[in-house]
VOBA-1610 file (N, C-alpha, C; in pm, whole numbers, padded with zeros to 5 digits, always signed):
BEGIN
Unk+15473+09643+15420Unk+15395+09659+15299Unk+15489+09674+15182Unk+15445+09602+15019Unk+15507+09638+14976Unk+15587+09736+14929Unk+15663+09773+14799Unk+15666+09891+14767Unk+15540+09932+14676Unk+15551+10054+14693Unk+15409+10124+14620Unk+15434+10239+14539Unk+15486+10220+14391Unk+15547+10347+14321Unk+15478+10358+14168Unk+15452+10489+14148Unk+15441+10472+14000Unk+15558+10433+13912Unk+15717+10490+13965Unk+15828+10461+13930Unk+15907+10407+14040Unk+15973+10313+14064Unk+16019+10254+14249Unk+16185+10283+14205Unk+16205+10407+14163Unk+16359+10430+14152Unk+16440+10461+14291Unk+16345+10498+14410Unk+16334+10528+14534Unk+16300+10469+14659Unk+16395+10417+14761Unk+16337+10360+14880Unk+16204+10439+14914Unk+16104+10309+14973Unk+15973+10434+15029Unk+16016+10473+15184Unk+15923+10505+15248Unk+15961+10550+15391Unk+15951+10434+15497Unk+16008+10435+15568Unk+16062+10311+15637Unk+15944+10282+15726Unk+15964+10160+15705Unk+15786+10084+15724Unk+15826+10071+15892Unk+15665+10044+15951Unk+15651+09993+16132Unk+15735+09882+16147Unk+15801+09936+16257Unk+15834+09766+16286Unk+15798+09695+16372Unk+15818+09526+16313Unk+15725+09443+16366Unk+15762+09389+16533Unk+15657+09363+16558Unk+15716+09330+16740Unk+15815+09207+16725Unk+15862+09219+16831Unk+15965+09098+16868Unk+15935+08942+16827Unk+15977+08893+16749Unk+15954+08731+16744Unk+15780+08742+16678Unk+15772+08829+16621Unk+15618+08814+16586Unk+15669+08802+16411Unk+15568+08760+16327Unk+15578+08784+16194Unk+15519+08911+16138Unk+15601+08967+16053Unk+15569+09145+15974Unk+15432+09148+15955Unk+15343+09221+15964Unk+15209+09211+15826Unk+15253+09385+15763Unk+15183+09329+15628Unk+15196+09457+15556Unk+15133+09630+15632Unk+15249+09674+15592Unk+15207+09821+15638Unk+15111+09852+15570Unk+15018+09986+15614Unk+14968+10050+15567Unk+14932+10096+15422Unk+15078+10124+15401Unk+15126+10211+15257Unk+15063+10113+15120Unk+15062+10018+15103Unk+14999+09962+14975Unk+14847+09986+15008Unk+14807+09998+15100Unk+14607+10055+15139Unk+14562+10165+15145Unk+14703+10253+15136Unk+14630+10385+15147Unk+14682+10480+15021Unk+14594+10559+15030Unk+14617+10660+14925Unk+14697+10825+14995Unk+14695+10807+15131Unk+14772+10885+15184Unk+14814+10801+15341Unk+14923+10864+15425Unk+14980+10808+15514Unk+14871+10817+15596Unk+14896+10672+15665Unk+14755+10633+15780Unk+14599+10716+15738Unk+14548+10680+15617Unk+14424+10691+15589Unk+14380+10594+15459Unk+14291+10496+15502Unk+14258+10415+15414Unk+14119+10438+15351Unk+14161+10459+15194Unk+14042+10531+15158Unk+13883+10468+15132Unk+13911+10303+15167Unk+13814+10224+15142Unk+13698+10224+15290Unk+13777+10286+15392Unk+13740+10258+15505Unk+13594+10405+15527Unk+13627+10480+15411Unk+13507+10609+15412Unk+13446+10547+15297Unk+13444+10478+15246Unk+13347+10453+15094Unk+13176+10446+15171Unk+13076+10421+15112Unk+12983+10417+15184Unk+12945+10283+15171Unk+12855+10228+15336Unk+12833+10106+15347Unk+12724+10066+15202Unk+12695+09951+15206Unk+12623+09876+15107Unk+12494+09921+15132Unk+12454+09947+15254Unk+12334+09968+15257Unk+12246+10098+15243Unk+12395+10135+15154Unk+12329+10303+15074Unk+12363+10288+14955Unk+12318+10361+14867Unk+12332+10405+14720Unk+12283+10516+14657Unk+12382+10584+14595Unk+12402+10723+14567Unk+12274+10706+14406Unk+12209+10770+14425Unk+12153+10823+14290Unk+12131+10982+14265Unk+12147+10949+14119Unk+12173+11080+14017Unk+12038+11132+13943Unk+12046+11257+13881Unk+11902+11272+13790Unk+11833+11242+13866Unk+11705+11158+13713Unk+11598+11150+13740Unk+11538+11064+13825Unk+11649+10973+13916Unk+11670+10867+13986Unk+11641+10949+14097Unk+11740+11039+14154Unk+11758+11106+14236Unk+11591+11180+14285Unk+11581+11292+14180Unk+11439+11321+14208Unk+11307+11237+14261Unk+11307+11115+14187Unk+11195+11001+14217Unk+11210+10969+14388Unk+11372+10959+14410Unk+11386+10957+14561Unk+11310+11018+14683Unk+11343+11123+14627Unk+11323+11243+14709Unk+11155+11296+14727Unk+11071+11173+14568Unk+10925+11196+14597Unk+10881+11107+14704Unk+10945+10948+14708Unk+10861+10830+14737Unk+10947+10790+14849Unk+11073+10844+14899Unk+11133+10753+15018Unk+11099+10894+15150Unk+11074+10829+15274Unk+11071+10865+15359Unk+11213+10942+15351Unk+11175+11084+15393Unk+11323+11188+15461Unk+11418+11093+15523Unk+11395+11044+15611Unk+11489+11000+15707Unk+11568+10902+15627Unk+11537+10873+15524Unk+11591+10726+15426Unk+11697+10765+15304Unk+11712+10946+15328Unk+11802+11028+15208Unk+11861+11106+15326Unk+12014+11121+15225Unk+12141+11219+15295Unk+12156+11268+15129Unk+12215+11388+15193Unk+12313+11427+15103Unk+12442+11390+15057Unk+12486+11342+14936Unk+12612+11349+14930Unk+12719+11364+15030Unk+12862+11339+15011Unk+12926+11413+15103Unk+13047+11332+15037Unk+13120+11401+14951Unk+13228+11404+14882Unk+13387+11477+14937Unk+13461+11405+14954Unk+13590+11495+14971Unk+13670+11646+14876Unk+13713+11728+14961Unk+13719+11829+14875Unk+13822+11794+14738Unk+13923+11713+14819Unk+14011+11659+14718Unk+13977+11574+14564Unk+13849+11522+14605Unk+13757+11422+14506Unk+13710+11515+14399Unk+13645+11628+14464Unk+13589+11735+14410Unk+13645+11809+14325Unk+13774+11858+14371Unk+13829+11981+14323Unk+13966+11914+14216Unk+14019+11823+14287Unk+14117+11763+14219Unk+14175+11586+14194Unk+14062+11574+14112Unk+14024+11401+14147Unk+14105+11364+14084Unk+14163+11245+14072Unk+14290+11137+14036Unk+14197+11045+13935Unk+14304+11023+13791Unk+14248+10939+13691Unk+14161+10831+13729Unk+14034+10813+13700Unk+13915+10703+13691Unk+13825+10802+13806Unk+13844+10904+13890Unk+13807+10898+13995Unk+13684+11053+13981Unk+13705+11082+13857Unk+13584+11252+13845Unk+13450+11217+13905Unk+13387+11328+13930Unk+13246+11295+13966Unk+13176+11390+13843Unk+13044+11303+13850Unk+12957+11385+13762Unk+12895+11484+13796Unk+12852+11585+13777Unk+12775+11713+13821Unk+12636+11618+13849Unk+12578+11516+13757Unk+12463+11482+13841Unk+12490+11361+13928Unk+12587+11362+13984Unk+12638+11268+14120Unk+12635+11342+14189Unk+12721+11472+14218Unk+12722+11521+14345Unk+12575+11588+14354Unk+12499+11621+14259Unk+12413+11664+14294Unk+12261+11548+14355Unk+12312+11502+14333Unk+12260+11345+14392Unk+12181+11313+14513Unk+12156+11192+14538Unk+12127+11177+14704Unk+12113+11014+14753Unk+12186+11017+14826Unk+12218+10863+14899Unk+12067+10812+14986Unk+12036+10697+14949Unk+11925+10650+14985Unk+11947+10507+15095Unk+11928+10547+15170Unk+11976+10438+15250Unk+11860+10345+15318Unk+11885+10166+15271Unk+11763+10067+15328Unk+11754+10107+15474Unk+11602+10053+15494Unk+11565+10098+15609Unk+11552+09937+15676Unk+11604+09828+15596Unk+11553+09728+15642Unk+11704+09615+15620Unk+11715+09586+15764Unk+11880+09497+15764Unk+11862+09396+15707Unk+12005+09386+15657Unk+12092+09300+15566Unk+12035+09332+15379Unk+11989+09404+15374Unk+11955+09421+15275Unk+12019+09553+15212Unk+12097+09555+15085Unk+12159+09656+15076Unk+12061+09798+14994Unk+12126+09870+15012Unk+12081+10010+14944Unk+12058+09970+14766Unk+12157+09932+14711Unk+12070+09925+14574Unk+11964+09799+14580Unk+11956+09684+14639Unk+11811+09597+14627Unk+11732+09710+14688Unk+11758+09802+14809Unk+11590+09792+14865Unk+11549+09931+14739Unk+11621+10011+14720Unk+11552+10095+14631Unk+11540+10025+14473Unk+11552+09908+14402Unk+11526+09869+14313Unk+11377+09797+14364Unk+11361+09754+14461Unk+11228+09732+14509Unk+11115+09805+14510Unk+11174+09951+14607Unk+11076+10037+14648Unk+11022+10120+14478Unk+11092+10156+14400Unk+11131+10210+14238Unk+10981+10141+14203Unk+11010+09960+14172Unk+10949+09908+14133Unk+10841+09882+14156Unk+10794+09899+14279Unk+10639+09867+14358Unk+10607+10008+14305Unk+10663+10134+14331Unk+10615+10278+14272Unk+10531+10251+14141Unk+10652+10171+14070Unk+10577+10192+13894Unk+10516+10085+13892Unk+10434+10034+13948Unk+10323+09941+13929Unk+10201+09975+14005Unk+10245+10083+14062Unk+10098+10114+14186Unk+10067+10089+14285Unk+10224+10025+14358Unk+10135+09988+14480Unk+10242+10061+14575Unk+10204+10014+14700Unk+10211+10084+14787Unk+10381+10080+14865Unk+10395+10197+14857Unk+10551+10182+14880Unk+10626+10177+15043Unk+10492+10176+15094Unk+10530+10168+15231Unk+10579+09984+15324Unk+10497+09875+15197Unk+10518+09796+15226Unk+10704+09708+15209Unk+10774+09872+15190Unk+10886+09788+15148Unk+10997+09898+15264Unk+10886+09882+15416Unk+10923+09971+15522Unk+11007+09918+15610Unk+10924+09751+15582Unk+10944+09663+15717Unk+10996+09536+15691Unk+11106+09446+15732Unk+11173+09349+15709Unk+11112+09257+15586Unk+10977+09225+15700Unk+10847+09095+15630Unk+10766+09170+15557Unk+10735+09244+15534Unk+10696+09319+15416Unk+10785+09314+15305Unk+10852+09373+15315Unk+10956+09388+15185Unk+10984+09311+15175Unk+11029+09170+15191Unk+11049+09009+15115Unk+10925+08963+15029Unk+10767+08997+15112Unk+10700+08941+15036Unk+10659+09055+14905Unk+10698+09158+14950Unk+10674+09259+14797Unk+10775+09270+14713Unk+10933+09215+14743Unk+11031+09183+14615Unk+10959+08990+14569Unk+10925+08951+14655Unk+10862+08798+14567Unk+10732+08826+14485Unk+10657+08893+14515Unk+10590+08945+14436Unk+10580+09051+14307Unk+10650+09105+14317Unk+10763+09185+14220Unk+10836+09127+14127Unk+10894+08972+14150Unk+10958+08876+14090Unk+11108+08955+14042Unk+11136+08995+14180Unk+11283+09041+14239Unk+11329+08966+14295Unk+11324+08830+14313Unk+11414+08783+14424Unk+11528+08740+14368Unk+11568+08700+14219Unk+11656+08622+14216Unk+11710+08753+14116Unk+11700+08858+14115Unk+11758+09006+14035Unk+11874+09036+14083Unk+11940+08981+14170Unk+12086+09038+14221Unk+12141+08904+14276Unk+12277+08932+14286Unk+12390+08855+14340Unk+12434+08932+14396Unk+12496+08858+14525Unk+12620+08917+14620Unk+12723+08908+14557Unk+12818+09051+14540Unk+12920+09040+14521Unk+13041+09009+14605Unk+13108+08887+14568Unk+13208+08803+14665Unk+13302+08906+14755Unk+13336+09021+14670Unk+13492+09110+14646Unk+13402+09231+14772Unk+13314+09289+14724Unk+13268+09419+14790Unk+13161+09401+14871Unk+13084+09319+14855Unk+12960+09277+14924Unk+12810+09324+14881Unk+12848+09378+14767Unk+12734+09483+14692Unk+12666+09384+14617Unk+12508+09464+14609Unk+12449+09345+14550Unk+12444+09393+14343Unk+12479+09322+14303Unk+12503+09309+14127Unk+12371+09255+14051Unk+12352+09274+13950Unk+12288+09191+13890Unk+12360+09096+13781Unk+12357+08958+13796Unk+12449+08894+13772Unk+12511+08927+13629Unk+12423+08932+13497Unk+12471+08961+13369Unk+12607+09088+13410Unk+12589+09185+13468Unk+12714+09290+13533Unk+12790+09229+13583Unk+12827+09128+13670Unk+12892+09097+13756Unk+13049+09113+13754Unk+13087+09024+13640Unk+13217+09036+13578Unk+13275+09230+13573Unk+13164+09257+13475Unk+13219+09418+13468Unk+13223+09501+13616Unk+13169+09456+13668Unk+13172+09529+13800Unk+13258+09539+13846Unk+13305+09321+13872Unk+13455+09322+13927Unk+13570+09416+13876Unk+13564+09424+13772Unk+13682+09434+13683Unk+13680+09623+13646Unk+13620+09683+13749Unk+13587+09828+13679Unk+13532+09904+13831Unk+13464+09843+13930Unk+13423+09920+14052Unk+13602+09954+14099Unk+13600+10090+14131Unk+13698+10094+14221Unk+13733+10046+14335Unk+13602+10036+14457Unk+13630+09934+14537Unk+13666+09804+14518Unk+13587+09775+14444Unk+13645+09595+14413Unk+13784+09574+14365Unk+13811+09651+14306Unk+13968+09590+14186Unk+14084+09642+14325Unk+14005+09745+14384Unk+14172+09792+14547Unk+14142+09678+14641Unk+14046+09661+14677Unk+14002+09530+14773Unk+14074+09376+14726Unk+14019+09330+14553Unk+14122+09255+14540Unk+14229+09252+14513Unk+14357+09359+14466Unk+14478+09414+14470Unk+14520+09394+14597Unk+14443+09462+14700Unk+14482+09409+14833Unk+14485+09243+14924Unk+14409+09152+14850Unk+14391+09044+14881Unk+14499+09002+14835Unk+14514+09026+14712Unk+14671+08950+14654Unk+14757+08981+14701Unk+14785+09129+14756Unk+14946+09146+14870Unk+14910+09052+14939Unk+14828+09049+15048Unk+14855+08986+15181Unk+14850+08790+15144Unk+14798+08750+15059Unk+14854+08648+14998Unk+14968+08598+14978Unk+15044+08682+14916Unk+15162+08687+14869Unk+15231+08700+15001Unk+15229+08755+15094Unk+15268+08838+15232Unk+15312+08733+15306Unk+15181+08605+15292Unk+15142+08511+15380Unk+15271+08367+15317Unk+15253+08416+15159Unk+15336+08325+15121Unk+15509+08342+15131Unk+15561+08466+15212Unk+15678+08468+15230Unk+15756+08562+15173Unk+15677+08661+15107Unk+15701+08792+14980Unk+15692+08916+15067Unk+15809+08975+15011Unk+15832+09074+15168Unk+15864+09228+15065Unk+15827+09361+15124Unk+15862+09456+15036Unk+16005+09449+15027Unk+16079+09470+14930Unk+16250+09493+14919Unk+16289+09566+15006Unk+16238+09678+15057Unk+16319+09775+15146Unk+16312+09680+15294Unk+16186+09579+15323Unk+16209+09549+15457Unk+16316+09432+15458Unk+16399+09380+15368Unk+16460+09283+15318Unk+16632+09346+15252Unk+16615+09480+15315Unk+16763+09550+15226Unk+16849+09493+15300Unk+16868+09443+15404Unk+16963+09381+15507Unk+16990+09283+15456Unk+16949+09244+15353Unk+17023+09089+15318Unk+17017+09044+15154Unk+17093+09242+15138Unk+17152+09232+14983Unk+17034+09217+14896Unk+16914+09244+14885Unk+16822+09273+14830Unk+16825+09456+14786Unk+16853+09436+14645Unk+16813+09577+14571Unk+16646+09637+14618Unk+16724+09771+14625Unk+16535+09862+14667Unk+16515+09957+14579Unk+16598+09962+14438Unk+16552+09981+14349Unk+16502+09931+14208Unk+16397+09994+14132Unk+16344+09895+14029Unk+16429+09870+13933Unk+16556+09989+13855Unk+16627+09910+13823Unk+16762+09816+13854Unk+16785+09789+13970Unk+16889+09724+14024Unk+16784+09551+14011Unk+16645+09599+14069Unk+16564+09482+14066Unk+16595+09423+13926Unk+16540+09488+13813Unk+16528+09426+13706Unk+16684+09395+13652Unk+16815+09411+13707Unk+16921+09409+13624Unk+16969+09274+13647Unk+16925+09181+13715Unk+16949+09037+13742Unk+16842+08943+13700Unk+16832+08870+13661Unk+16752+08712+13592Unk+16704+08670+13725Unk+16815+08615+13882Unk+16780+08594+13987Unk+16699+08665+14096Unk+16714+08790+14037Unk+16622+08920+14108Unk+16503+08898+14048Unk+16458+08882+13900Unk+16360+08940+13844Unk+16254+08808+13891Unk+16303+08699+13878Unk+16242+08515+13893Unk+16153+08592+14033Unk+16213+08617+14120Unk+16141+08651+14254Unk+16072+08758+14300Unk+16035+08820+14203Unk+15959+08949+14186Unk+15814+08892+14187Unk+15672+08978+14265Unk+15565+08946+14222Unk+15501+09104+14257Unk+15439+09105+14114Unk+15385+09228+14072Unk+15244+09308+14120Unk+15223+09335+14178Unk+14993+09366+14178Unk+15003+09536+14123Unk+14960+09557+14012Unk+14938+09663+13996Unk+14776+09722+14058Unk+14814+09780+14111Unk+14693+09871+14216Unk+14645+09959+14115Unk+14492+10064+14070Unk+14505+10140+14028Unk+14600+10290+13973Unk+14605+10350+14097Unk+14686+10414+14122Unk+14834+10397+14151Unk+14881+10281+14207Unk+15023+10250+14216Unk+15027+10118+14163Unk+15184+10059+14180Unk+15214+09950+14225Unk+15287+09894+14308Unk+15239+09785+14339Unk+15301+09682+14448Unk+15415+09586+14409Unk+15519+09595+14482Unk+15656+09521+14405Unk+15633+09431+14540Unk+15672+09319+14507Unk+15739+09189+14682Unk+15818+09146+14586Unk+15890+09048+14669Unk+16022+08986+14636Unk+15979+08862+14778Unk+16040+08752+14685Unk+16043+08590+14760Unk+16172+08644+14882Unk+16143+08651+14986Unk+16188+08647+15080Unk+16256+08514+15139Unk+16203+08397+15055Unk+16262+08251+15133Unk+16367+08173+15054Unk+16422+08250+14969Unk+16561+08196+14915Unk+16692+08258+14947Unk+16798+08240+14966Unk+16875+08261+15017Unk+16912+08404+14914Unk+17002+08479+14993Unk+17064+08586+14881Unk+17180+08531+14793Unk+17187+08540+14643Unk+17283+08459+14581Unk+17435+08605+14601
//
């Protein structure tokens, strides 16, 4: 994996090594926010969605119990959250609503169930697979969301762009697509490459024209990702 530094004045910790005659894949360390824990891997599936306020309350009148959880936030999130990452007092106080009906995610089925509420009808019909298709076509919900390519969440398209460019899942998911891209294309972290006169620090990196040409950058929220072209010879 690449390197992953706010400042890379420092080798990181010496990455897995790869089996015999096999090719590297990126470590861990550019996916996680701590050693061997990837924080995308607890996010919640699609087929829940957290609501707040007066959202929240409406929940808690019209969805079946079994269709709401509580929250469940890390203490670290809570107590000492990392830039972009605060929660709102009416988030945690919140409640995750989860579809009762597959492939359909948590924000369509409760923009459904919401909507049949405020028109009067009956909210049970949005219980059961074939029910709930013909009460979002009737609703004139069907074409109200897009799949998002990056996260799998459903958007409404006018958002789409901002979503990409602002969900935390999405922008680490594609940060991460671009390492292993890059990975695939022959771009190796500097430290797994120090054996062959490759600088593993950022400024030794930047103090050469021939160093800098072979540099490729992904800034991650929280960190960044340095590779280096691995397929030119060392000058």
């Amino acid at each position: 994996m690449p390197c992953v530094h706010a400042a890379s004045t420092s080798p990181p910790a010496a990455p897995t090594a790869a089996r015999s005659g096999s090719t590297p894949e990126p470590s861990p360390r550019t996916t996680t926010d701590a050693p061997g824990h990837r924080w995308t891997d607890q996010r919640l599936p699609v087929t829940q969605t957290v609501l707040s306020d007066d959202q929240a309350d409406l929940a808690r009148l019209i969805c079946p119990p079994e269709q709401l959880q509580r929250p469940d936030f890390s203490g670290d999130r809570l107590l000492s959250p990392r830039p972009g990452m605060r929660l709102h007092d009416g988030l945690v106080a919140g409640v995750v609503v989860e579809s009762p009906v597959p492939a359909v995610t948590g924000r369509r089925w409760w923009t459904v169930l919401r909507a049949a509420h405020d028109q009067g009808w009956s909210t049970h019909l949005a219980l059961e697979p074939e029910s709930f298709r013909h009460l979002e076509q009737q609703l004139g919900l069907v074409d109200h969301f897009a799949s998002c390519t990056i996260c799998s969440d459903d958007i409404t398209p006018n958002r789409m762009k901002y979503h990409q460019q602002t969900n935390s899942v999405c922008r680490f998911l594609a940060d991460t697509a671009e390492v292993r891209t890059f990975w695939k294309l022959g771009y190796r972290d500097p430290y797994l490459v120090r054996g062959d006169g490759v600088p593993i620090t950022w400024t030794e990196l930047n103090s050469r024209v021939a160093w800098r040409t072979r540099l490729h950058i992904v800034r991650f929220r929280l960190w960044t990702a340095v590779l280096i072209s691995a397929s030119k010879a060392v000058a």
